[in-house]
N, CA and C atoms as an extended XYZ file, in Angstrom:
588
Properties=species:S:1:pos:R:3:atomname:S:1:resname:S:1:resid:I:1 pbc="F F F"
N         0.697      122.581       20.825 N   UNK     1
C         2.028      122.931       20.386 CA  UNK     1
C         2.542      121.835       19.452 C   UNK     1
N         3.902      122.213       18.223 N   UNK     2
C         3.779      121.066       17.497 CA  UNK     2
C         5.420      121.014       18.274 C   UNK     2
N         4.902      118.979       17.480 N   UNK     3
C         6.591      118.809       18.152 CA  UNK     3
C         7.545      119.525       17.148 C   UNK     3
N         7.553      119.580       16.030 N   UNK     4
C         8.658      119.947       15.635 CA  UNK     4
C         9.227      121.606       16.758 C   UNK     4
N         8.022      122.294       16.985 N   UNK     5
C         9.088      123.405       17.896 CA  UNK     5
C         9.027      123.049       19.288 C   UNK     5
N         8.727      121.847       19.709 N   UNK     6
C         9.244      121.616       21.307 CA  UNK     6
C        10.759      120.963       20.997 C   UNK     6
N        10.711      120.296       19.343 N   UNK     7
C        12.084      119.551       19.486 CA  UNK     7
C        13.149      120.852       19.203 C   UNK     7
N        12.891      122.241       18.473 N   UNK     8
C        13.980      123.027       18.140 CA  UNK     8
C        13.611      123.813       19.212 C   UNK     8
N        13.069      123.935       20.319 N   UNK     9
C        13.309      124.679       21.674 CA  UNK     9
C        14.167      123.757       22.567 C   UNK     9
N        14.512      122.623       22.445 N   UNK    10
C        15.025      121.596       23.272 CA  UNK    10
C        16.673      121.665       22.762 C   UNK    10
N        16.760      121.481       21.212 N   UNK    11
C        18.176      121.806       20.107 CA  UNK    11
C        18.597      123.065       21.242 C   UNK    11
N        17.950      124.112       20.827 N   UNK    12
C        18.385      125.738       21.041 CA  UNK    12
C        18.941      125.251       22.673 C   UNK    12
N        18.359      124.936       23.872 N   UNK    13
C        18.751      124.688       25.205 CA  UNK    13
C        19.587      124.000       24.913 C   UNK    13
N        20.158      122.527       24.488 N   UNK    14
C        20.999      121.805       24.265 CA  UNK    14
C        22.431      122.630       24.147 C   UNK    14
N        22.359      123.131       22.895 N   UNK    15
C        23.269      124.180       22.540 CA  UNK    15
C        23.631      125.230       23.104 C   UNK    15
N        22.983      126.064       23.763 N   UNK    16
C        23.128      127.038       24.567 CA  UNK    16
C        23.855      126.407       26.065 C   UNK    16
N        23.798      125.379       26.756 N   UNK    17
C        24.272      124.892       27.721 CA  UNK    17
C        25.582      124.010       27.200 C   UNK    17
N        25.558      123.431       25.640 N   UNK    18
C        27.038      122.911       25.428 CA  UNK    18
C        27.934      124.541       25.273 C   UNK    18
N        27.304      125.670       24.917 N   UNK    19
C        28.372      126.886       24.843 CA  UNK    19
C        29.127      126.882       26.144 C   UNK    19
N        27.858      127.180       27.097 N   UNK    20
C        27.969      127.594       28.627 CA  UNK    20
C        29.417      126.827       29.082 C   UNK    20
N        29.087      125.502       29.178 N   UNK    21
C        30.173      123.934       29.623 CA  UNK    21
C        31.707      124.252       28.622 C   UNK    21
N        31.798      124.629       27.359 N   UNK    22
C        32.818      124.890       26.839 CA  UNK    22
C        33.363      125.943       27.365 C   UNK    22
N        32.373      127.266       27.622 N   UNK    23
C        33.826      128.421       27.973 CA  UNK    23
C        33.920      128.424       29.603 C   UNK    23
N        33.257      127.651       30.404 N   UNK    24
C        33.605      127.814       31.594 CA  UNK    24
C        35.073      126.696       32.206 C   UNK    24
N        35.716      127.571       33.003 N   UNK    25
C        36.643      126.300       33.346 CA  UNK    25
C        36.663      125.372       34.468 C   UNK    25
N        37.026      124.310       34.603 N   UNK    26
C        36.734      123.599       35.915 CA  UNK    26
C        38.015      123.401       36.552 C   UNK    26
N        38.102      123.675       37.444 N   UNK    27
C        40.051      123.276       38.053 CA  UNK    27
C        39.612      122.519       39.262 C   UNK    27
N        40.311      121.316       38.991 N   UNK    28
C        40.250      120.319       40.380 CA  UNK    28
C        41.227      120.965       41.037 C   UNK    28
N        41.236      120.629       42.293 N   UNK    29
C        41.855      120.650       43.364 CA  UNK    29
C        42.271      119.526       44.219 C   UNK    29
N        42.935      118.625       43.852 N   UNK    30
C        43.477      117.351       44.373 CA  UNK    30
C        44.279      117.717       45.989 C   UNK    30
N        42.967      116.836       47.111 N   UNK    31
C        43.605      116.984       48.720 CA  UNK    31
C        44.102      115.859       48.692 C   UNK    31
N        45.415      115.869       49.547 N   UNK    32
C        46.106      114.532       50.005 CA  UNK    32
C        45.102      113.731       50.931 C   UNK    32
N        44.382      112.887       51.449 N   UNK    33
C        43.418      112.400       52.368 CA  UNK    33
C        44.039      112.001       53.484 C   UNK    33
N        43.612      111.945       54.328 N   UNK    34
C        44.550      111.762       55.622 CA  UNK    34
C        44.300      110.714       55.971 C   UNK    34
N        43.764      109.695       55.376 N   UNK    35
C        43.246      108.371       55.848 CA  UNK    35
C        44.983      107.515       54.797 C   UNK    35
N        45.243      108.382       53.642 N   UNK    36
C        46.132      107.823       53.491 CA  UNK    36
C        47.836      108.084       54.441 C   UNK    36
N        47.534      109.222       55.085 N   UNK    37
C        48.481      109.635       56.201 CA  UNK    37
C        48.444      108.388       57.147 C   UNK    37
N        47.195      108.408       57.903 N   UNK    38
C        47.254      107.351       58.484 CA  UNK    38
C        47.396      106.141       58.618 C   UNK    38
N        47.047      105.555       57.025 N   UNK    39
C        47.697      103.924       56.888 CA  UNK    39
C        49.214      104.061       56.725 C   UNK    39
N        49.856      105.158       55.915 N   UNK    40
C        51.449      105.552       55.929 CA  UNK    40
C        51.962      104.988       57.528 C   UNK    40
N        51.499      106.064       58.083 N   UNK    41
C        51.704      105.903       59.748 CA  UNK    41
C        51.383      104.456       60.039 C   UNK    41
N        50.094      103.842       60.293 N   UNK    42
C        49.912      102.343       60.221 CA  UNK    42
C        50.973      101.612       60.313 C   UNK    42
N        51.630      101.190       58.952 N   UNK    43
C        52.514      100.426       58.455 CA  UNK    43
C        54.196      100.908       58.696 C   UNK    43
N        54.113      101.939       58.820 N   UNK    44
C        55.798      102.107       59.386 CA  UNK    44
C        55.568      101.416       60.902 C   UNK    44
N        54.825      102.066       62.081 N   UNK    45
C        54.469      101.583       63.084 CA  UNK    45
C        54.669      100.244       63.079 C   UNK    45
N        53.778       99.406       62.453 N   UNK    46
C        54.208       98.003       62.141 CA  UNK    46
C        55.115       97.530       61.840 C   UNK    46
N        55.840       98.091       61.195 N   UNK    47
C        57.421       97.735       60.468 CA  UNK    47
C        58.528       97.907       61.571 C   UNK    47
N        57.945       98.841       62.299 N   UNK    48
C        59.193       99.228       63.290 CA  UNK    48
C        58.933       98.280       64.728 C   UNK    48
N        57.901       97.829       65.016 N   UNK    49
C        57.097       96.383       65.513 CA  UNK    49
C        57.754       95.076       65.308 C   UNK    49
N        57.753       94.733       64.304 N   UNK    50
C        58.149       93.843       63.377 CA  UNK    50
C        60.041       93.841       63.623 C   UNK    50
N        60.668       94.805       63.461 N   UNK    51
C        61.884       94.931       63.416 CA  UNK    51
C        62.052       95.278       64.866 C   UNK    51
N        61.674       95.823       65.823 N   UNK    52
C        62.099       95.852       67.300 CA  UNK    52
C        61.911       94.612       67.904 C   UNK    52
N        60.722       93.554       67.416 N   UNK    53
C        60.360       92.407       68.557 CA  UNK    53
C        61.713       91.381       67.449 C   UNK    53
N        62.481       91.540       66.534 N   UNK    54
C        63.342       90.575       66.236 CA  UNK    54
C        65.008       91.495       66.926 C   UNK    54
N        64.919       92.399       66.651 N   UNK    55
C        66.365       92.836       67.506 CA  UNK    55
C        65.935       92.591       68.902 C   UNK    55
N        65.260       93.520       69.107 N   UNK    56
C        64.880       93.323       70.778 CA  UNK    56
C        66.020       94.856       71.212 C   UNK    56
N        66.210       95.453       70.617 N   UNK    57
C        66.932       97.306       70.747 CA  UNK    57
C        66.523       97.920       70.797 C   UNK    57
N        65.956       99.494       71.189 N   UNK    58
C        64.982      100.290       71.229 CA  UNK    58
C        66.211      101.243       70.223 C   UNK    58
N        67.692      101.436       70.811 N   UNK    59
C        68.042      102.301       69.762 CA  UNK    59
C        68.380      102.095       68.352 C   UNK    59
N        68.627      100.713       67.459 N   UNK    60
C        68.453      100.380       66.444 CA  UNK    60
C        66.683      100.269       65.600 C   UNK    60
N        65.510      100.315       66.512 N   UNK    61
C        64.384      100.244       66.114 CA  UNK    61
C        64.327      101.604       66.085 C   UNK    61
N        64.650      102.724       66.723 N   UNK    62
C        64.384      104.242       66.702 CA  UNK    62
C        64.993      104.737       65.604 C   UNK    62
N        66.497      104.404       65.259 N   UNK    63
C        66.744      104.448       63.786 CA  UNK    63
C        65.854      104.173       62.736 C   UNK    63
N        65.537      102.688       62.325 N   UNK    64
C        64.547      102.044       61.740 CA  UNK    64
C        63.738      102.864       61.366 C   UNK    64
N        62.733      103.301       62.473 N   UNK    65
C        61.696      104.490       62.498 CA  UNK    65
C        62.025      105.359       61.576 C   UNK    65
N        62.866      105.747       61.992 N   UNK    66
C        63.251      107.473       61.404 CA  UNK    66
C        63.704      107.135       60.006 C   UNK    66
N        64.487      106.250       59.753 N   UNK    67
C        64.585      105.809       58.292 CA  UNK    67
C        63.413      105.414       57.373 C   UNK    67
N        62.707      104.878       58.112 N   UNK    68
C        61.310      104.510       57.537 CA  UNK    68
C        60.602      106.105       57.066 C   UNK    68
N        60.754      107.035       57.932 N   UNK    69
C        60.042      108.149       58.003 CA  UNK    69
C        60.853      108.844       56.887 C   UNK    69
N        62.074      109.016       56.512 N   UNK    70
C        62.336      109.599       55.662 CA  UNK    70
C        62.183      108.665       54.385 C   UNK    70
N        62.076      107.390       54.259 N   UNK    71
C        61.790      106.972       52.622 CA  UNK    71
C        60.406      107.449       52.210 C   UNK    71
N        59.222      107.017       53.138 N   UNK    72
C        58.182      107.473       52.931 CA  UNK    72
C        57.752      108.680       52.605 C   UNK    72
N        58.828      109.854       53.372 N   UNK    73
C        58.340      111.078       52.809 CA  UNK    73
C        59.034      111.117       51.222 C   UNK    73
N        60.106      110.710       51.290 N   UNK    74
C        60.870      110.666       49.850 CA  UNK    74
C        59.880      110.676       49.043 C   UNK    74
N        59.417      109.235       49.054 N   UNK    75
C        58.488      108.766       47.937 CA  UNK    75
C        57.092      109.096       47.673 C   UNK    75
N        56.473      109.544       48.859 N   UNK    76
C        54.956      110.488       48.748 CA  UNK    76
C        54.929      111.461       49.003 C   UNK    76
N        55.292      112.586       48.423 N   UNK    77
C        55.600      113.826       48.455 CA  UNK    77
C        54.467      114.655       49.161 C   UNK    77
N        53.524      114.379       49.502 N   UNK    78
C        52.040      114.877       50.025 CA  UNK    78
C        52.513      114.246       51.461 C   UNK    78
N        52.995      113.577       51.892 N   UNK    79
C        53.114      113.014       53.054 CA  UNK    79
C        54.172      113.582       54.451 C   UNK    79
N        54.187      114.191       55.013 N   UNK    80
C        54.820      115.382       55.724 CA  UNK    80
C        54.878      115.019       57.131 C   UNK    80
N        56.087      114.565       57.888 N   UNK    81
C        55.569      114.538       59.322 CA  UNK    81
C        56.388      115.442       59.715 C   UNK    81
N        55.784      116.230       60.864 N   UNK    82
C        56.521      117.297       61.129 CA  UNK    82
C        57.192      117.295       62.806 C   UNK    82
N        56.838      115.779       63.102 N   UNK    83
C        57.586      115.537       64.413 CA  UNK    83
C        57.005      114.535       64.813 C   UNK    83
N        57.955      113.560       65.776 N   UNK    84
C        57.075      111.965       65.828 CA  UNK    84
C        57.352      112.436       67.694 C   UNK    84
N        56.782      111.015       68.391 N   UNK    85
C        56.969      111.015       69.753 CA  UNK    85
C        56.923      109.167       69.915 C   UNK    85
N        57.825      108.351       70.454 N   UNK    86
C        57.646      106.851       70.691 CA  UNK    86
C        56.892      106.870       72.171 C   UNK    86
N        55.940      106.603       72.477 N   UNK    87
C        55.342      106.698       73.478 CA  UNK    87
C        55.477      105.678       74.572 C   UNK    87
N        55.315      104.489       73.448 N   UNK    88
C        55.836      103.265       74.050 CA  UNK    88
C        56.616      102.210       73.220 C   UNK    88
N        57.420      101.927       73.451 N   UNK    89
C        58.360      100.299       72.799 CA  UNK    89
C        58.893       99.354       73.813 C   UNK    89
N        58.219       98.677       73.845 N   UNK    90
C        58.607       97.633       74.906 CA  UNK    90
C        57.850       96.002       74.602 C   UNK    90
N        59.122       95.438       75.143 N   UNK    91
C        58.800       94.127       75.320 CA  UNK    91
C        58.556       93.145       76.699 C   UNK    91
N        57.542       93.246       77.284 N   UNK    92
C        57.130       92.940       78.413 CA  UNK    92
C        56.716       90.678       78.171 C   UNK    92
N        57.289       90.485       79.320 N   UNK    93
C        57.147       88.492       79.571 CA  UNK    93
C        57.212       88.315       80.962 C   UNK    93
N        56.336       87.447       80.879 N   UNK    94
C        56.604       86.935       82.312 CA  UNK    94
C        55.897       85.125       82.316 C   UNK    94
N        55.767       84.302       83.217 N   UNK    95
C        55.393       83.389       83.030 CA  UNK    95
C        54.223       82.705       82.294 C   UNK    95
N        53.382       83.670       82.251 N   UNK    96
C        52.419       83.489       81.729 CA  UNK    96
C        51.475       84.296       80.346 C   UNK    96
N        52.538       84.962       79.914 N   UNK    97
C        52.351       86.132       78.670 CA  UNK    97
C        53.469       86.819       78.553 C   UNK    97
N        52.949       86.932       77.347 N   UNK    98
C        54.627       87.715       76.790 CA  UNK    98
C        53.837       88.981       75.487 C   UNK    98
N        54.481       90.282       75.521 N   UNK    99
C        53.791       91.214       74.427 CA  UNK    99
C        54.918       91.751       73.810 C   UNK    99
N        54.740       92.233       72.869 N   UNK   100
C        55.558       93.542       72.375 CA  UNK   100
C        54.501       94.548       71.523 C   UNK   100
N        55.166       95.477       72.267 N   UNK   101
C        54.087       96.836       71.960 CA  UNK   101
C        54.624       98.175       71.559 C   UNK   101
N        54.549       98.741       70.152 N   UNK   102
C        55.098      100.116       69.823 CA  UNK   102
C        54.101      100.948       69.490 C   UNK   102
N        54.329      102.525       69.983 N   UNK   103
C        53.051      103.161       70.228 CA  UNK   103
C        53.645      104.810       69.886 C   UNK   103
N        53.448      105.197       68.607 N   UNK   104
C        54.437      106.513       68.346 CA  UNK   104
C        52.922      107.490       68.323 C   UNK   104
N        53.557      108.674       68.271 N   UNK   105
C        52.020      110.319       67.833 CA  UNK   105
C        53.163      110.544       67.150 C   UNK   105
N        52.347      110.917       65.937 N   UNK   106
C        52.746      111.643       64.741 CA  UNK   106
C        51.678      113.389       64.671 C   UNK   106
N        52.885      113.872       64.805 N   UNK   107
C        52.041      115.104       64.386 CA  UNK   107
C        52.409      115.762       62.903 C   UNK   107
N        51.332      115.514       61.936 N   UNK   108
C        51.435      115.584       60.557 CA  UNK   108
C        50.903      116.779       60.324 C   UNK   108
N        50.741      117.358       59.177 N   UNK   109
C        50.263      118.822       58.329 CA  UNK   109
C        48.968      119.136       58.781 C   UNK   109
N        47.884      118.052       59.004 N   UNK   110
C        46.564      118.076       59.200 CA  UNK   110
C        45.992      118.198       60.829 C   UNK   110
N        46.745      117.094       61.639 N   UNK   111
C        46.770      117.093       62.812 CA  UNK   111
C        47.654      116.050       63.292 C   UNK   111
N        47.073      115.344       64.588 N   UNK   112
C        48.140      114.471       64.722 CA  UNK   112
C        47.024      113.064       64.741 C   UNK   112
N        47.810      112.313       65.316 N   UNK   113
C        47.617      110.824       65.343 CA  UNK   113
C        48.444      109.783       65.396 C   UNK   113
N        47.580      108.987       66.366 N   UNK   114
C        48.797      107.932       67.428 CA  UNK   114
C        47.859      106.611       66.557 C   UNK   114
N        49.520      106.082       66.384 N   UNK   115
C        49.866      105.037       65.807 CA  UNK   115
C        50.027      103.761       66.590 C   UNK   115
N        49.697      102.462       66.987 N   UNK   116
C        49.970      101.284       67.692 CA  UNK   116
C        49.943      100.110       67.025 C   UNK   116
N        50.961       99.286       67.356 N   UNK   117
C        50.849       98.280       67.268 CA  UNK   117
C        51.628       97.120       67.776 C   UNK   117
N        50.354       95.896       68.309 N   UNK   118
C        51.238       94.967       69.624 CA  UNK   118
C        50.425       93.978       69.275 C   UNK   118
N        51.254       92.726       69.446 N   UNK   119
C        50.670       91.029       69.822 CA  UNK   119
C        50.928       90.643       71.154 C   UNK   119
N        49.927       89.932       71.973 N   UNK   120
C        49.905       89.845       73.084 CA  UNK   120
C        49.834       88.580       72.602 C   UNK   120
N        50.393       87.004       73.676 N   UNK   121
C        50.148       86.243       74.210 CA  UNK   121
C        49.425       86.061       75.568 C   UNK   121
N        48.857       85.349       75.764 N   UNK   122
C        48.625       85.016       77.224 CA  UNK   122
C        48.152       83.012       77.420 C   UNK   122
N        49.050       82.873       78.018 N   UNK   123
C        48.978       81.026       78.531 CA  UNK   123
C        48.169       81.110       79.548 C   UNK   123
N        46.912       80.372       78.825 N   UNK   124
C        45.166       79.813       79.415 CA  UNK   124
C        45.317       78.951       80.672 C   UNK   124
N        46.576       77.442       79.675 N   UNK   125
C        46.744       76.342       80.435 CA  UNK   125
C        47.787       75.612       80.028 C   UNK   125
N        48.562       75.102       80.712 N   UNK   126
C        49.162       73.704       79.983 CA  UNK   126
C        49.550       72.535       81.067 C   UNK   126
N        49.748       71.918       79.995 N   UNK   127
C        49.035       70.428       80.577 CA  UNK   127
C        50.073       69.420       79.888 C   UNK   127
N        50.787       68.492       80.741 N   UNK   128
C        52.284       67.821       80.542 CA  UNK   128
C        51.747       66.694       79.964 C   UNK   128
N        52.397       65.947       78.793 N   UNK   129
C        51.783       64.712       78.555 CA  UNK   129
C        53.436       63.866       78.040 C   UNK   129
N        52.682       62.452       78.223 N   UNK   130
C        53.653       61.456       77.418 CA  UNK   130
C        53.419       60.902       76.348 C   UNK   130
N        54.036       60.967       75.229 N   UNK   131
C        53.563       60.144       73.948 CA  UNK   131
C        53.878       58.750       73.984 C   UNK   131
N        52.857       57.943       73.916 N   UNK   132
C        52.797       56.178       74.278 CA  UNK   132
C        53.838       55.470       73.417 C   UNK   132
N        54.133       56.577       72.077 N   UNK   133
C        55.066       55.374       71.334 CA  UNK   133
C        56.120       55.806       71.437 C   UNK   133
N        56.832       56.958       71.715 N   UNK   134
C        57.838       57.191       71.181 CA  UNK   134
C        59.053       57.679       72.882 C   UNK   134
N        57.705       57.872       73.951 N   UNK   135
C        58.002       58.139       75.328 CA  UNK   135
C        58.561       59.451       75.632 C   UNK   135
N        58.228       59.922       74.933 N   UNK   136
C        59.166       61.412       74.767 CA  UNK   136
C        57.785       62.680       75.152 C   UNK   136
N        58.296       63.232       76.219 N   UNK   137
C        57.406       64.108       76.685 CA  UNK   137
C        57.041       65.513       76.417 C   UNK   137
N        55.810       65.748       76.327 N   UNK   138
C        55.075       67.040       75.723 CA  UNK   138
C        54.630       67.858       76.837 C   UNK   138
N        54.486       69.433       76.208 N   UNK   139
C        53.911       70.365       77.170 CA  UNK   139
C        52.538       70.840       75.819 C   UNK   139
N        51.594       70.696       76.168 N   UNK   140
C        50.352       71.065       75.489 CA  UNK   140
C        49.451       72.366       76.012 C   UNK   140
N        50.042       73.285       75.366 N   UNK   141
C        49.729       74.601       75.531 CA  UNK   141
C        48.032       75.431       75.897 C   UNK   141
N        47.283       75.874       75.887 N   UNK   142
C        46.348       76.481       75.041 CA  UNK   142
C        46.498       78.023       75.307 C   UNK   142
N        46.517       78.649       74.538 N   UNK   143
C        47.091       80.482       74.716 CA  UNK   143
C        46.153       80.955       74.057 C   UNK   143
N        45.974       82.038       74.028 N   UNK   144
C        44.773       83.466       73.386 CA  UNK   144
C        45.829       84.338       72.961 C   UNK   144
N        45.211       85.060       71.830 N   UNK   145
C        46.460       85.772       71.177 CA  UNK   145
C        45.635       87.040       70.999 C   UNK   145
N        46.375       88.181       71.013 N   UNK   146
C        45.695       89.419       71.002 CA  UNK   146
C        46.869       90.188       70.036 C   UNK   146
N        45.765       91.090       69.508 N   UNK   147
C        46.745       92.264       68.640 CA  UNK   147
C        46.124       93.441       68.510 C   UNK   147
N        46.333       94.510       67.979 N   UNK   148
C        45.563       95.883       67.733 CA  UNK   148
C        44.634       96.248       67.212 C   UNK   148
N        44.730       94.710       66.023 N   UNK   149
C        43.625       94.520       65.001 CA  UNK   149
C        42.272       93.718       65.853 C   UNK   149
N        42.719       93.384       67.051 N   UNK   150
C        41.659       92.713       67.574 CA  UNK   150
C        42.425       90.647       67.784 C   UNK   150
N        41.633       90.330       67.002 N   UNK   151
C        42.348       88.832       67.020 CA  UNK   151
C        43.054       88.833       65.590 C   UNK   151
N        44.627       88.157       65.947 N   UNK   152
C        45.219       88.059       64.706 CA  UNK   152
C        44.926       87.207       63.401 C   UNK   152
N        44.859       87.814       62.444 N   UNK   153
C        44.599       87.015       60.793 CA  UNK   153
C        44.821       85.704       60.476 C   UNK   153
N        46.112       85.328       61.361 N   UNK   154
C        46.956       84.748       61.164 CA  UNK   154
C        48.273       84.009       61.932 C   UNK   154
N        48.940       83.200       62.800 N   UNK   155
C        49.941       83.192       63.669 CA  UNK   155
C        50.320       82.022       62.983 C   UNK   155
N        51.949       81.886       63.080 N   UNK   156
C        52.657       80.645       62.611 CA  UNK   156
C        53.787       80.600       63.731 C   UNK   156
N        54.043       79.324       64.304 N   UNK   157
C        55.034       78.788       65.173 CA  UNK   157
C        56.486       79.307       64.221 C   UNK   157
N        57.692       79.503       64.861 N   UNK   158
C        59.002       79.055       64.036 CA  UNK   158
C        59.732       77.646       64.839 C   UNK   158
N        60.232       77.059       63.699 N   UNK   159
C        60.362       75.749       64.571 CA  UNK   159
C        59.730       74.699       64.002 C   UNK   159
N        59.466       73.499       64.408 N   UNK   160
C        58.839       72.117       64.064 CA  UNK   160
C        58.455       71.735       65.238 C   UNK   160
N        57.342       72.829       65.321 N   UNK   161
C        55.816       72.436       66.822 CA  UNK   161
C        55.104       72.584       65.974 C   UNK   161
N        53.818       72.414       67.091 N   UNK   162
C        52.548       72.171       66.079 CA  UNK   162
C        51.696       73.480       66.936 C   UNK   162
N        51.167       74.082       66.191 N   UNK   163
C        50.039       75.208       66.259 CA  UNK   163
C        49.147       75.009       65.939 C   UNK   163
N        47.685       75.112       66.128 N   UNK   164
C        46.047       74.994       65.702 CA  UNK   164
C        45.514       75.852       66.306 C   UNK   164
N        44.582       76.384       65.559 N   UNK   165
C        43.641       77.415       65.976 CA  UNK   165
C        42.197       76.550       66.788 C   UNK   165
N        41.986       76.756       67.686 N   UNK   166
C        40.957       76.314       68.313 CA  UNK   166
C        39.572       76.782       68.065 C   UNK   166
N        39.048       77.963       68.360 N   UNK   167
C        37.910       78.138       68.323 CA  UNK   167
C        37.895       79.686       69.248 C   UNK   167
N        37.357       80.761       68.809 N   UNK   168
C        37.192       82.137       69.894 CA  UNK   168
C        38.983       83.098       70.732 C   UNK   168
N        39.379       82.831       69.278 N   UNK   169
C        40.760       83.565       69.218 CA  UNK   169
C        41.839       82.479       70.504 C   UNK   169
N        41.165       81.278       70.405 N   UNK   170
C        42.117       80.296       71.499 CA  UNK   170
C        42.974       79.325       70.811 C   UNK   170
N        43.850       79.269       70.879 N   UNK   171
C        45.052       78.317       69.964 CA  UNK   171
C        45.691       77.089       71.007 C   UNK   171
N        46.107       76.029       70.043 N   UNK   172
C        46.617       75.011       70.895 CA  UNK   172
C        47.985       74.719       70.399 C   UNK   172
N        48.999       74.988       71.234 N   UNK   173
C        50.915       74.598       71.007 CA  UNK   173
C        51.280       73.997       71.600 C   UNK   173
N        51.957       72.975       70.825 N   UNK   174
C        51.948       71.542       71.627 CA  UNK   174
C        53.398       71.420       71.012 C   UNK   174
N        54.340       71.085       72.220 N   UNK   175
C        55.885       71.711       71.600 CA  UNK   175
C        56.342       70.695       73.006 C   UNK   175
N        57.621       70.173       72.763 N   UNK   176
C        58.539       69.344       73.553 CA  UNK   176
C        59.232       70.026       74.784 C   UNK   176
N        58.508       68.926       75.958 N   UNK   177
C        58.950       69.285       77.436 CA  UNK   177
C        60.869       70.036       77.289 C   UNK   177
N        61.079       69.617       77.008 N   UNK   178
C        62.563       70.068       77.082 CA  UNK   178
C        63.026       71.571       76.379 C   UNK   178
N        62.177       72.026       75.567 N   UNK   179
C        62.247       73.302       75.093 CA  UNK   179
C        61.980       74.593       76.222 C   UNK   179
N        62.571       75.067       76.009 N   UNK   180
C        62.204       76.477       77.513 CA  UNK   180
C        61.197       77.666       76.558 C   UNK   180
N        61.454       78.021       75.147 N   UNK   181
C        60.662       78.793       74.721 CA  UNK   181
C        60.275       79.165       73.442 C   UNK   181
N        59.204       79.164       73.384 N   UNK   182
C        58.967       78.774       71.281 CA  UNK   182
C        58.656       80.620       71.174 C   UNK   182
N        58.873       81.142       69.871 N   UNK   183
C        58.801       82.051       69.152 CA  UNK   183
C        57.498       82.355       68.142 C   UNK   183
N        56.899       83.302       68.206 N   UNK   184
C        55.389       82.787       67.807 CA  UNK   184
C        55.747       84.148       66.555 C   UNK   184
N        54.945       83.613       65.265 N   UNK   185
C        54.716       85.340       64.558 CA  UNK   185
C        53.458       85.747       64.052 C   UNK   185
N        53.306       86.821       64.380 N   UNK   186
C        51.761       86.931       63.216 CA  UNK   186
C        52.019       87.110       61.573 C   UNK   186
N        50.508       87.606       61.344 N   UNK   187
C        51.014       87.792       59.630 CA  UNK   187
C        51.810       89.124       59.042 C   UNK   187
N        52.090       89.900       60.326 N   UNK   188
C        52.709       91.170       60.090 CA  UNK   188
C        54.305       90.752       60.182 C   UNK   188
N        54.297       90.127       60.752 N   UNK   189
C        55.867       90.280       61.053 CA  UNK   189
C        56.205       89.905       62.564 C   UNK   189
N        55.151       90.582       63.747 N   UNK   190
C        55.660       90.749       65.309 CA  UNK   190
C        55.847       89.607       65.887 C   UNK   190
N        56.824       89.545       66.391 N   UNK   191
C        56.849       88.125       66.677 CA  UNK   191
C        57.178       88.168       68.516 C   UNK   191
N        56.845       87.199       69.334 N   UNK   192
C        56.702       87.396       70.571 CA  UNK   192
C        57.380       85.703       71.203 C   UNK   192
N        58.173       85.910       72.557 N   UNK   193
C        58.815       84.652       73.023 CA  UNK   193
C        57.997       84.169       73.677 C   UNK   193
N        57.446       82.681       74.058 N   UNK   194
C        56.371       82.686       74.750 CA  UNK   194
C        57.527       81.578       75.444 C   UNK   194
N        57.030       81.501       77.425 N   UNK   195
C        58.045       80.509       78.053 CA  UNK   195
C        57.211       79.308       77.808 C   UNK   195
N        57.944       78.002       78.024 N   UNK   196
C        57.122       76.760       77.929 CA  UNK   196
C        57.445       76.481       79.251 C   UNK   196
């Protein structure tokens, strides 16, 4: 066979399939993904976390919520909840741990899905000390910190204590005998009272 007619049998197919591709039409169909439903959900959850463990109100954080729920739908028009449920909001302490935990079901267009999110403390050990120069006495903490994400990203004291991350999600707070209770936050926002 010569090339010149394998190359004008190859032209002719070329052409015949650019006709085909021109008169046919293609119409996307753009789905909302529900993975973006669910980080929506995610982050209000968190927000309303964040804003309940600093009031410490369940009926000003239930507002919150619901305000949250209507900007979001405002602004992502694909985004639809068609009824929430708070399952849990609470702030639970006691001598030795302290949490706050919000826990809503969203039932959205697609299905539903439960939303959480909580930082747990829990005090390992502590251990009273005296500083040699200055005589002024310390409580030297070591606590484990828990969150939804697993171990937090991130935790910062409020205040002028000292915080360090130890090693296997174990932290060391080393904060003045005379204080009754330091305020801990993660990188979200939740912030939790821990007793000294």
């Amino acid at each position: 066979m010569n090339y010149t007619l394998i190359a004008l049998v190859i032209s002719a197919i070329l052409i015949t399939c650019a006709t085909v591709i021109q008169q046919s039409r293609v119409e996307v169909f753009y789905v909302w993904p529900a993975e973006i439903d669910r980080g929506l959900c995610d982050t209000i959850t968190v927000n309303t976390a964040a804003y309940y463990s600093r009031v410490k109100d369940q009926v000003l954080s239930l507002d919150f919520l619901a305000r949250n729920l209507e900007v979001s739908e405002r602004y992502n028009e694909e985004f639809k909840v068609l009824g929430y449920y708070v399952v849990n909001m609470s702030i639970t302490s006691g001598e030795d741990y302290s949490c706050v935990n919000v826990t809503v079901w969203y039932n959205l267009s697609w299905g539903q899905y439960v939303s959480k999110a909580f930082l747990m403390v829990v005090v390992l050990n502590r251990i009273g000390f005296t500083d040699p120069v200055t005589g002024e006495e310390y409580t030297n903490m070591t606590i484990a910190l828990l969150c939804d994400r697993g171990r937090p990203l991130s935790v910062r004291v409020l205040g002028e204590y000292y915080l360090t991350y130890s090693h296997d999600n174990v932290w060391i707070l080393i904060v003045p005998s005379s204080v009754e209770s330091v305020v801990l936050e993660d990188w979200r926002g939740i912030r939790v009272e821990v007793l000294v």
